[in-house]
Backbone as CSV, one residue per row, in Angstrom:
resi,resn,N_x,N_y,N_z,CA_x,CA_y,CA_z,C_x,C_y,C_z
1,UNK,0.846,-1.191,0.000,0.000,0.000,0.000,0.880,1.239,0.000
2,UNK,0.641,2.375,-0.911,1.569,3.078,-1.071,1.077,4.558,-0.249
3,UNK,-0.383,4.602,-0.468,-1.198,6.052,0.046,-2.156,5.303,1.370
4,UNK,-2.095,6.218,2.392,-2.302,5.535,3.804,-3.452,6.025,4.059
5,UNK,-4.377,6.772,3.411,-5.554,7.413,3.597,-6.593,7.067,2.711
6,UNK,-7.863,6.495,3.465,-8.979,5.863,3.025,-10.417,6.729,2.982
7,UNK,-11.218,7.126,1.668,-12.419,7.736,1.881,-13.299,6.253,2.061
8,UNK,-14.583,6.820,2.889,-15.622,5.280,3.542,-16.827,6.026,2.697
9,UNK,-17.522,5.671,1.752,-18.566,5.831,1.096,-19.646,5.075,1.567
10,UNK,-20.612,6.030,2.536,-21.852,4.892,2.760,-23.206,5.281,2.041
11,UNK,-23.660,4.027,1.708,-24.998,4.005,0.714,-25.907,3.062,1.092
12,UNK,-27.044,3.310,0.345,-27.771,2.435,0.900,-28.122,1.836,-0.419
13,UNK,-28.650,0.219,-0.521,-28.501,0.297,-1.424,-30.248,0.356,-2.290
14,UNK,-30.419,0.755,-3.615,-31.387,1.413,-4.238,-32.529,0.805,-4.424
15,UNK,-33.424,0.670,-3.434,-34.530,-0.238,-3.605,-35.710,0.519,-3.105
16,UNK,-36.624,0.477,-3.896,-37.753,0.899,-4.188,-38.152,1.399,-2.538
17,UNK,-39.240,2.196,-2.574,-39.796,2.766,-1.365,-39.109,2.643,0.283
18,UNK,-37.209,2.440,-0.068,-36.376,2.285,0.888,-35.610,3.488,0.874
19,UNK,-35.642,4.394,-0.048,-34.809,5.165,-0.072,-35.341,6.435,-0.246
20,UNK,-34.639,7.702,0.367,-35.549,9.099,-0.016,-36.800,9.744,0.244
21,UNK,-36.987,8.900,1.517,-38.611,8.527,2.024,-39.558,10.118,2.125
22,UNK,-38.589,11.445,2.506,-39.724,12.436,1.999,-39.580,13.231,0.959
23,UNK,-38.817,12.649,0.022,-38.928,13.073,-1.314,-40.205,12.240,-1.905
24,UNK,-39.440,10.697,-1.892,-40.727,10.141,-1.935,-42.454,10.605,-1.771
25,UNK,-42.260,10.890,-0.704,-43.764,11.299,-0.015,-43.907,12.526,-1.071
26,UNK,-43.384,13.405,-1.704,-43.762,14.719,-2.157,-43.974,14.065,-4.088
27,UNK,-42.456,13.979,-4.317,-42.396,13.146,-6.078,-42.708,11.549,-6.255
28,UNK,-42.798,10.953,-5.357,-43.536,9.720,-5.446,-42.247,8.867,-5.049
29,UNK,-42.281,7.583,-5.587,-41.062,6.694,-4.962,-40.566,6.152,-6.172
30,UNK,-40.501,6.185,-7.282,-40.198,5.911,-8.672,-39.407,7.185,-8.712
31,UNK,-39.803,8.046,-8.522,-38.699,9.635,-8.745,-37.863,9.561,-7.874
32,UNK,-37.895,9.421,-6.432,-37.092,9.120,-5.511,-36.154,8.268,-5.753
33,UNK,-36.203,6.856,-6.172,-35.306,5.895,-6.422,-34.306,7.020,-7.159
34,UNK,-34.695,7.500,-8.464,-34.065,7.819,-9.595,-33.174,8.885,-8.923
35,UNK,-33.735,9.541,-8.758,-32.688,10.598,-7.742,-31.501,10.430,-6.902
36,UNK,-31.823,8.903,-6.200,-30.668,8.304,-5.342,-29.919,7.959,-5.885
37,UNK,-30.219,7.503,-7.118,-29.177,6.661,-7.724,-28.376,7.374,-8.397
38,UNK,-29.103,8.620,-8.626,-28.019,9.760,-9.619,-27.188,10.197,-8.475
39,UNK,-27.801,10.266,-6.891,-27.124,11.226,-5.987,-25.568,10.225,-5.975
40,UNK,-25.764,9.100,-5.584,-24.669,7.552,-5.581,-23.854,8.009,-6.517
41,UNK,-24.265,8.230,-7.745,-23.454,7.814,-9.277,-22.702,9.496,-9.054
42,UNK,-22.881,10.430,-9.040,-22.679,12.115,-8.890,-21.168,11.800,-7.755
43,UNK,-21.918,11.589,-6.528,-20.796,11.221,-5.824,-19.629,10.972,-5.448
44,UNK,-19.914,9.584,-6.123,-18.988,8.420,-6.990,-17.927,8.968,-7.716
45,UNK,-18.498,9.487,-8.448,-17.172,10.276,-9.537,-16.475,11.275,-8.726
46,UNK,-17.024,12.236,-7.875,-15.899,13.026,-7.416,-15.006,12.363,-6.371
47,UNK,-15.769,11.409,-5.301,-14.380,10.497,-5.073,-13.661,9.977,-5.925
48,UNK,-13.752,9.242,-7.037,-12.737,8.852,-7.514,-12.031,9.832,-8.170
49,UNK,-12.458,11.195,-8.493,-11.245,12.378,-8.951,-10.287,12.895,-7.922
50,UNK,-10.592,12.221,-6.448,-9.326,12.451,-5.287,-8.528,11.389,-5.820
51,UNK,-8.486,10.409,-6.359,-7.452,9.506,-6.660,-7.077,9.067,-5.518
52,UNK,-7.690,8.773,-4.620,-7.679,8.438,-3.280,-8.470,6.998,-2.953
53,UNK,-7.624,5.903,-2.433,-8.155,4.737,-1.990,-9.818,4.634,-1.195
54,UNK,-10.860,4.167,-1.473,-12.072,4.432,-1.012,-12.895,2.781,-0.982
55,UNK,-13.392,2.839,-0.185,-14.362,1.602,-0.258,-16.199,2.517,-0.180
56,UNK,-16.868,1.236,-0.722,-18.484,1.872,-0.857,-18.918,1.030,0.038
57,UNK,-19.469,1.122,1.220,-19.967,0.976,2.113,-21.530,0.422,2.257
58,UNK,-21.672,-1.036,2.396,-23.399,-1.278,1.681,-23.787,-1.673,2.862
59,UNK,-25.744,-0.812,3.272,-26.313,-0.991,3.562,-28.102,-1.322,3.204
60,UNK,-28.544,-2.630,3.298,-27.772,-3.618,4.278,-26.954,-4.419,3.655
61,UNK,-26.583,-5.013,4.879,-25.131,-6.304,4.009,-25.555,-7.235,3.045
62,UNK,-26.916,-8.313,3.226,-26.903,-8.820,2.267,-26.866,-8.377,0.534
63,UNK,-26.797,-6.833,0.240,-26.806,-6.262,-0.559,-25.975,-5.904,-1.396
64,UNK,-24.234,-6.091,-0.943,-23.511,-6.054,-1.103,-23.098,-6.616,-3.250
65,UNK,-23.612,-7.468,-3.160,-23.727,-8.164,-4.463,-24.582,-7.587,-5.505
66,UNK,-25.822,-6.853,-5.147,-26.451,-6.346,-6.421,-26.058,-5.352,-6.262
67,UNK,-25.561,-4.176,-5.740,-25.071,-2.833,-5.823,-23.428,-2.770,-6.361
68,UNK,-22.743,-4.389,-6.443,-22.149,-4.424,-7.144,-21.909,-4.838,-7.983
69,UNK,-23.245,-5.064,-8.235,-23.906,-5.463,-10.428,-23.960,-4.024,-10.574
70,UNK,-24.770,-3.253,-9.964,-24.859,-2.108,-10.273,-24.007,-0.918,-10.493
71,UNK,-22.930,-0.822,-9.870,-21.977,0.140,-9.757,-20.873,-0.575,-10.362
72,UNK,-20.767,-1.588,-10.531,-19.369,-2.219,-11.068,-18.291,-3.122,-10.140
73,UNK,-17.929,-3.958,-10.962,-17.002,-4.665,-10.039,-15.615,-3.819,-9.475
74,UNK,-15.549,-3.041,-10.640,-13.946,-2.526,-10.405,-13.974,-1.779,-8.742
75,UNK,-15.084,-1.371,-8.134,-14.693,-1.124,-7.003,-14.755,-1.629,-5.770
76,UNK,-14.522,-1.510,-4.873,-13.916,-2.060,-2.931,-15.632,-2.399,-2.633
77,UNK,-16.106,-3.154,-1.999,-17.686,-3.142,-1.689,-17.425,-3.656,-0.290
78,UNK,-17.315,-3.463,0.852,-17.564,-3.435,1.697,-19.578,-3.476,2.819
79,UNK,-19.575,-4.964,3.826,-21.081,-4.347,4.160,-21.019,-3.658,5.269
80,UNK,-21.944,-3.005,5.357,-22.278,-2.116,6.947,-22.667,-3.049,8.159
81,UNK,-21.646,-3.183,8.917,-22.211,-4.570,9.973,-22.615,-3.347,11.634
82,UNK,-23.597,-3.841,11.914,-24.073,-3.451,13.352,-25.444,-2.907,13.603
83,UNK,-25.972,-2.719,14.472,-27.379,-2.316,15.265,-27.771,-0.978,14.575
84,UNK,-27.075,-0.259,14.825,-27.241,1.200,14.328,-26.598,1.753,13.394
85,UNK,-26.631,2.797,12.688,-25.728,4.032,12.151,-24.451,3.829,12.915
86,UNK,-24.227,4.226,13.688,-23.625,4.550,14.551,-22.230,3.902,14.764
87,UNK,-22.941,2.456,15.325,-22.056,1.685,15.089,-21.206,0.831,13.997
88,UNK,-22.505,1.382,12.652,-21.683,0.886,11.119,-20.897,1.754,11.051
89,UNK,-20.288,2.760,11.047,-19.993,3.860,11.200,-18.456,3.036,12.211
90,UNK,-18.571,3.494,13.365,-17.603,2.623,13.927,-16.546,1.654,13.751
91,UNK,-17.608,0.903,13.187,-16.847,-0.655,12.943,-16.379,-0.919,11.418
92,UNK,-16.401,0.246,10.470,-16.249,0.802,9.299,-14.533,1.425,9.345
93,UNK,-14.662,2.403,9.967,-13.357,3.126,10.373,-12.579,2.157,11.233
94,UNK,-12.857,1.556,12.669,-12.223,0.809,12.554,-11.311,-0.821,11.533
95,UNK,-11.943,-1.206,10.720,-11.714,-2.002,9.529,-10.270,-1.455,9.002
96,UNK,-10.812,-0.147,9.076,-9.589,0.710,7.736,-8.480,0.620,8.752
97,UNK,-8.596,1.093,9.904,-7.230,1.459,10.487,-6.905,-0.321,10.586
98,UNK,-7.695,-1.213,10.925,-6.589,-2.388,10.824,-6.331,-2.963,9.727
99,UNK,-6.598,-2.620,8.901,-5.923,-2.775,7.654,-4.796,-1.857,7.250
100,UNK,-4.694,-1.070,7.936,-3.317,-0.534,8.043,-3.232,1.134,7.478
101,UNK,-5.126,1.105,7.187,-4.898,3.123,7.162,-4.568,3.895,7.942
102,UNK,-3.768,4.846,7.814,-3.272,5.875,8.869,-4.456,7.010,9.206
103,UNK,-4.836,7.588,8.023,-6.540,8.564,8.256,-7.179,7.739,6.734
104,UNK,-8.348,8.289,7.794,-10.280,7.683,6.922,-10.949,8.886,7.372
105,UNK,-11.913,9.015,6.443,-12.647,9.969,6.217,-13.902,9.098,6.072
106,UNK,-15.251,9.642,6.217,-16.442,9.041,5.743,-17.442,10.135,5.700
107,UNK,-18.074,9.711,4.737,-19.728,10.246,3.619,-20.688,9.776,3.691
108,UNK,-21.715,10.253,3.492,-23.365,9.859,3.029,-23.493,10.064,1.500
109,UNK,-24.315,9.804,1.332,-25.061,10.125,-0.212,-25.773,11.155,-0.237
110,UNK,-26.020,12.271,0.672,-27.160,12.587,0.639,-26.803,14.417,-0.245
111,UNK,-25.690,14.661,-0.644,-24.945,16.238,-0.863,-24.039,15.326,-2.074
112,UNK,-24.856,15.625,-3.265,-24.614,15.120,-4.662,-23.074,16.013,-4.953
113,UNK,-23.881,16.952,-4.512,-22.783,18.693,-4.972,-21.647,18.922,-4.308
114,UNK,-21.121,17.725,-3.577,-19.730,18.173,-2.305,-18.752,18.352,-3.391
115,UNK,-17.974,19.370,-3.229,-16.555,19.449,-4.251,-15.831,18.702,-3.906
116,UNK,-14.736,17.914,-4.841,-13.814,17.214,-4.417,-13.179,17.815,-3.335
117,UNK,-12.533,19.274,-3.292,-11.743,19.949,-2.530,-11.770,19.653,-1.230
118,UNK,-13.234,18.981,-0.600,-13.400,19.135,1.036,-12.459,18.217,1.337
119,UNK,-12.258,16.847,0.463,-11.556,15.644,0.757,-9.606,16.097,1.212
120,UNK,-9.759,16.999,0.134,-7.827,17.166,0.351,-7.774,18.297,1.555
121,UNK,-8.548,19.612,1.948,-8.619,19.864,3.056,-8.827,19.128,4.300
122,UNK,-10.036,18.024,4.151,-9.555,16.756,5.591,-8.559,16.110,5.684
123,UNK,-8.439,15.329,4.571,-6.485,14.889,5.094,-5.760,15.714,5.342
124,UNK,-5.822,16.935,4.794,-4.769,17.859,5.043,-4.789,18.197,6.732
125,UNK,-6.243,18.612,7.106,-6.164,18.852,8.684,-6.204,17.884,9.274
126,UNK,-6.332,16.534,9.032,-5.989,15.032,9.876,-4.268,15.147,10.423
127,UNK,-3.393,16.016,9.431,-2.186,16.138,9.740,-1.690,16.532,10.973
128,UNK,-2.951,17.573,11.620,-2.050,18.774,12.823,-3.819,18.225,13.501
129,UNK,-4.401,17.782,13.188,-5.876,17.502,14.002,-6.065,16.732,14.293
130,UNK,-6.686,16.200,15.545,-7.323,14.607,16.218,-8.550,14.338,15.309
131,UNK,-9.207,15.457,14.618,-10.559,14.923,13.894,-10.890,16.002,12.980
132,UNK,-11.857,15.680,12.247,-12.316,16.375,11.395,-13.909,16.417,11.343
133,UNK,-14.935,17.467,11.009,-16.182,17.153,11.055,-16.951,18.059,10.097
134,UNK,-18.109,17.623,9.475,-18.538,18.863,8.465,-20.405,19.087,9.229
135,UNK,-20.621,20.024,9.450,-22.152,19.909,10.453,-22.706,19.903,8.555
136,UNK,-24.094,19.649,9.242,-25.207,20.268,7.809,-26.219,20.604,8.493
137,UNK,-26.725,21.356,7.676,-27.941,22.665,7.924,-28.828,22.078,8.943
138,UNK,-29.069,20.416,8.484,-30.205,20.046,9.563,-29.802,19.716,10.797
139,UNK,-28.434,19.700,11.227,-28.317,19.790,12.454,-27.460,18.173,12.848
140,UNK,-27.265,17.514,11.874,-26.363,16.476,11.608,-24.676,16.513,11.112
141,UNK,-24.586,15.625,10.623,-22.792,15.889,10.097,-22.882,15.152,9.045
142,UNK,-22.398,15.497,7.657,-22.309,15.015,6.739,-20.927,14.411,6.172
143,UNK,-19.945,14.415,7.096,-18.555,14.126,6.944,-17.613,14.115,8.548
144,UNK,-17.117,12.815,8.913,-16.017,12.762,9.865,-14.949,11.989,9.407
145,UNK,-13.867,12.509,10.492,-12.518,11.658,9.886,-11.522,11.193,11.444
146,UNK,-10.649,10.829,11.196,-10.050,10.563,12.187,-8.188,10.031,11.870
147,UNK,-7.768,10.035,12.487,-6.280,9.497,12.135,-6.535,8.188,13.075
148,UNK,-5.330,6.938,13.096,-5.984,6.050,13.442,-5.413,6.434,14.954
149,UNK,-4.326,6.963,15.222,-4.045,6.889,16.672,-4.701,7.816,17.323
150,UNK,-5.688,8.782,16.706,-6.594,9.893,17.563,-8.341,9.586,17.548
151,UNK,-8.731,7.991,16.612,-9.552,7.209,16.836,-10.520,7.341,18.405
152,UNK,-11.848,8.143,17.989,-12.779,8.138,19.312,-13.585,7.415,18.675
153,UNK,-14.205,6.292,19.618,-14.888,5.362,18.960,-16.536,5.955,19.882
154,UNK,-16.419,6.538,21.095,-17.160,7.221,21.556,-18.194,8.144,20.762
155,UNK,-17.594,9.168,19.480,-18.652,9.743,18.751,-19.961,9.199,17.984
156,UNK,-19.433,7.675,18.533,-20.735,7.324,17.385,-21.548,6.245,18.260
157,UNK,-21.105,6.827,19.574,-22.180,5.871,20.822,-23.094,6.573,21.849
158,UNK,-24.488,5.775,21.762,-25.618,6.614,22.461,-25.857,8.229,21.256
159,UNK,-25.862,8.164,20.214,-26.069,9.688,19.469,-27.754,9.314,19.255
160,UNK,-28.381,10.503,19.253,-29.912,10.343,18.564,-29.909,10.297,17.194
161,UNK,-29.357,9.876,16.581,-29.744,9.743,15.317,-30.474,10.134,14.525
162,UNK,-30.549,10.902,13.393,-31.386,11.054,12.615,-32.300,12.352,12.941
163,UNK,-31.435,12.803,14.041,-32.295,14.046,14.639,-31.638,15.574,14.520
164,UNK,-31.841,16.484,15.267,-31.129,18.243,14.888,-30.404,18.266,15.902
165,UNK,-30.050,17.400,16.539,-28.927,17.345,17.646,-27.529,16.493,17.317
166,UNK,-27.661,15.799,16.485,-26.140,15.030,16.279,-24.796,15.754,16.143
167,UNK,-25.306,16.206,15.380,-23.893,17.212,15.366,-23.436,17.948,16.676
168,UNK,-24.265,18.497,17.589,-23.806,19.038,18.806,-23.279,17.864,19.845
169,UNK,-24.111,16.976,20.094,-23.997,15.581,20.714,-22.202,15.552,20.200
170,UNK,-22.428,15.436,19.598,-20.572,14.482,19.001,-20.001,16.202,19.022
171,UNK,-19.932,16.710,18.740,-19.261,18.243,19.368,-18.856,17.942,20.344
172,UNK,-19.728,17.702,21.333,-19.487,17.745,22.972,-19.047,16.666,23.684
173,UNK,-19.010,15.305,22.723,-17.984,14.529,22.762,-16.510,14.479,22.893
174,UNK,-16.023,15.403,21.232,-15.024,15.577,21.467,-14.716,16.675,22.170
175,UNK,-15.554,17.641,22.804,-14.923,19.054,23.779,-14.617,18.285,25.117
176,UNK,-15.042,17.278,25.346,-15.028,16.483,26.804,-13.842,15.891,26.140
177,UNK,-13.247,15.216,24.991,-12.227,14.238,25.069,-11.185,15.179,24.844
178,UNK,-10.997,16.828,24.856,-9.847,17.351,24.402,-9.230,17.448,23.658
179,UNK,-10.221,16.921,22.635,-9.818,16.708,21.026,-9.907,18.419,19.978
180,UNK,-8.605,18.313,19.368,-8.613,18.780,18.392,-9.260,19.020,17.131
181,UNK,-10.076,19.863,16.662,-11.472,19.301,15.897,-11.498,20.480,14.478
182,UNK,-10.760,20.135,13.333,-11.023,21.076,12.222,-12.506,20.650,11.811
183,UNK,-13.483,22.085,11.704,-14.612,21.933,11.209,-14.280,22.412,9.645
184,UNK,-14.741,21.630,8.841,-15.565,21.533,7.670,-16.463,22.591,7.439
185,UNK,-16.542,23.012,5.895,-17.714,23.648,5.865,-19.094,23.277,6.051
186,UNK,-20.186,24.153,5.976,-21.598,23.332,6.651,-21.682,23.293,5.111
187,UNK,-22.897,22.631,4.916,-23.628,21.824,3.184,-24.929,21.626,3.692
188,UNK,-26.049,21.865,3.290,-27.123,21.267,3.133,-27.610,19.427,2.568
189,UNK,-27.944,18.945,3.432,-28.181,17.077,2.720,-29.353,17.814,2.158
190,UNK,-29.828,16.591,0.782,-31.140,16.788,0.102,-31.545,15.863,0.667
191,UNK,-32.991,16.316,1.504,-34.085,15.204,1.821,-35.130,15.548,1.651
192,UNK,-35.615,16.949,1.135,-36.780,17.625,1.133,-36.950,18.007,-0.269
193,UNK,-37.891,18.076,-0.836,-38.261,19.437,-1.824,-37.559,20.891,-1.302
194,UNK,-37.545,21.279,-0.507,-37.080,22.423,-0.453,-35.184,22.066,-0.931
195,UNK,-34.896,21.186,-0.074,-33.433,21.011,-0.632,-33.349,20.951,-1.579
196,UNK,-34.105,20.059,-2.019,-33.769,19.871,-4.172,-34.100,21.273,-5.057
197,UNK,-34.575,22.026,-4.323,-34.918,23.567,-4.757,-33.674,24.139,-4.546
198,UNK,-33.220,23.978,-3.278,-31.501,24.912,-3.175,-30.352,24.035,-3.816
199,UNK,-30.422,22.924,-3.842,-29.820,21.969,-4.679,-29.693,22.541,-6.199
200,UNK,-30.640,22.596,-6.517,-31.147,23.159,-7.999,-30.402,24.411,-7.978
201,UNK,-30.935,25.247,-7.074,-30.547,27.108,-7.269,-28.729,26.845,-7.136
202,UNK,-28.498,26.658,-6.021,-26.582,26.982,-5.781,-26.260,26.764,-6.545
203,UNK,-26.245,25.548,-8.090,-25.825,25.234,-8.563,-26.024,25.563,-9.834
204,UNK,-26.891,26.277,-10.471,-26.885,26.894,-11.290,-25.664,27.419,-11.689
205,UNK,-25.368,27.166,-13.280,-24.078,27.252,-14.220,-23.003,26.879,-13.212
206,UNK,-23.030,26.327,-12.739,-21.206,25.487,-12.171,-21.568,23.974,-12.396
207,UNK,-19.860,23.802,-12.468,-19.607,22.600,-12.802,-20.704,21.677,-12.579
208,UNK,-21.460,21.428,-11.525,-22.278,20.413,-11.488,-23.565,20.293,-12.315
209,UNK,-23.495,21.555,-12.323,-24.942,21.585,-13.154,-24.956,21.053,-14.689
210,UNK,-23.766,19.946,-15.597,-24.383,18.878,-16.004,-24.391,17.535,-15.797
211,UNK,-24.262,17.467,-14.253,-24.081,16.318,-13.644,-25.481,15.749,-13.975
212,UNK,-25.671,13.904,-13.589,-26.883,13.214,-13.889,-28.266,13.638,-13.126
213,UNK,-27.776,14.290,-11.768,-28.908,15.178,-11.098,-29.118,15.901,-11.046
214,UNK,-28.918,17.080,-11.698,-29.326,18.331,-12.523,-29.772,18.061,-13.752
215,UNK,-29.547,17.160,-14.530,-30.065,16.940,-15.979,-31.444,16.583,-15.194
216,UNK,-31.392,15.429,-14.523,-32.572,15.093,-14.339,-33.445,15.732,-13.198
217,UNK,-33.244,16.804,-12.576,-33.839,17.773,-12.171,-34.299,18.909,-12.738
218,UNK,-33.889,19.153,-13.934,-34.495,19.340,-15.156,-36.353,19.511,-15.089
219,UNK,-36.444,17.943,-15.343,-37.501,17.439,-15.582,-38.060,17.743,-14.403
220,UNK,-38.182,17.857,-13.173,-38.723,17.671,-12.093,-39.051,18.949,-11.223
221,UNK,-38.099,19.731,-11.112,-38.086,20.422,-9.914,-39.224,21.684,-10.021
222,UNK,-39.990,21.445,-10.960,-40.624,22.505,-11.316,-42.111,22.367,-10.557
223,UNK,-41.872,21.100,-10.215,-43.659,20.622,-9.710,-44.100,20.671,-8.315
């Protein structure tokens, strides 16, 4: 192994009325699918323009195999093993460091539009930092990292999940562990119509906007 730093791509994988649940509820669950899968595929490509070692992260595990009919063999497929978020999450980052990564970083699907750039600013502050973290608008984190010897396995135990407190929760984690903490910029996740509206607007004429979810927001965002 020549590069010691691992991005953790987690997804879920694309199955009907499992994914996108209040987009769903607004564009139906046939539009929803389609959306995820562009958000996955959008993604996808700007990790691999870090040229940076990455595994895709499948939830759930038995899934592992059709998401890699779907996305291709050529990449790392890894499953999400444990009870919660939380602890896939956990037991994810840990994997990497015993396999011998020095820093890991990890993602959602849910911010089609992240620039590559955030990735080489987190390794970069993994250098002089115990951690790294990116909040998002709703009050979650859309990106953490860790080096393996500054590894808190604590941030991702007892969190509420899925709620407008995570991000503070694990804040106050690491302010209790004395940890060193470069924040990330904040990003909006798309889970709403309203997101796919600011999704749509920020991105107007930049690069992303002929990505597969802007073409195909196109068609949509008007309704």
């Amino acid at each position: 192994m020549t590069d010691w730093e691992i991005i953790l791509f987690f997804i879920k994988a694309p199955l009907k009325g499992q994914v996108k649940s209040r987009l769903a509820a607004d564009l139906g669950e046939d539009v929803a699918l389609v959306l995820y899968r562009n958000f996955v595929l959008d993604t996808l490509e700007t990790i691999i323009e870090t040229a940076k070692p990455y595994r895709i992260c499948v939830h759930p595990p038995d899934a592992v195999a059709s998401v890699s009919d779907w996305l291709g063999q050529q990449h790392q497929f890894i499953p999400q093993n444990g009870c919660d978020l939380g602890e896939r999450m956990e037991r994810a980052i840990e994997q990497s460091f015993a396999d011998g990564y020095d820093r890991a970083v990890l993602i959602g699907s849910d911010i089609p539009d992240l620039p590559s750039g955030i990735f080489s600013e987190a390794f970069d502050a993994l250098k002089t930092n115990d951690a790294v973290i990116a909040p998002a608008s709703d009050g979650g984190y859309y990106f953490i990292g860790f080096r393996k010897d500054t590894f808190l396995p604590t941030v991702f135990r007892d969190i509420s999940w899925s709620t407008n407190t995570v991000h503070e929760q694990t804040r106050q984690i690491f302010l209790h562990a004395g940890y060193q903490v470069h924040h990330l910029a904040k990003w909006s996740d798309v889970d709403t119509m309203d997101d796919l509206r600011e999704l749509a607007k920020r991105n107007a004429g930049t690069a992303f906007s002929t990505t597969r979810t802007m073409r195909y927001l196109g068609g949509i965002i008007t309704r």
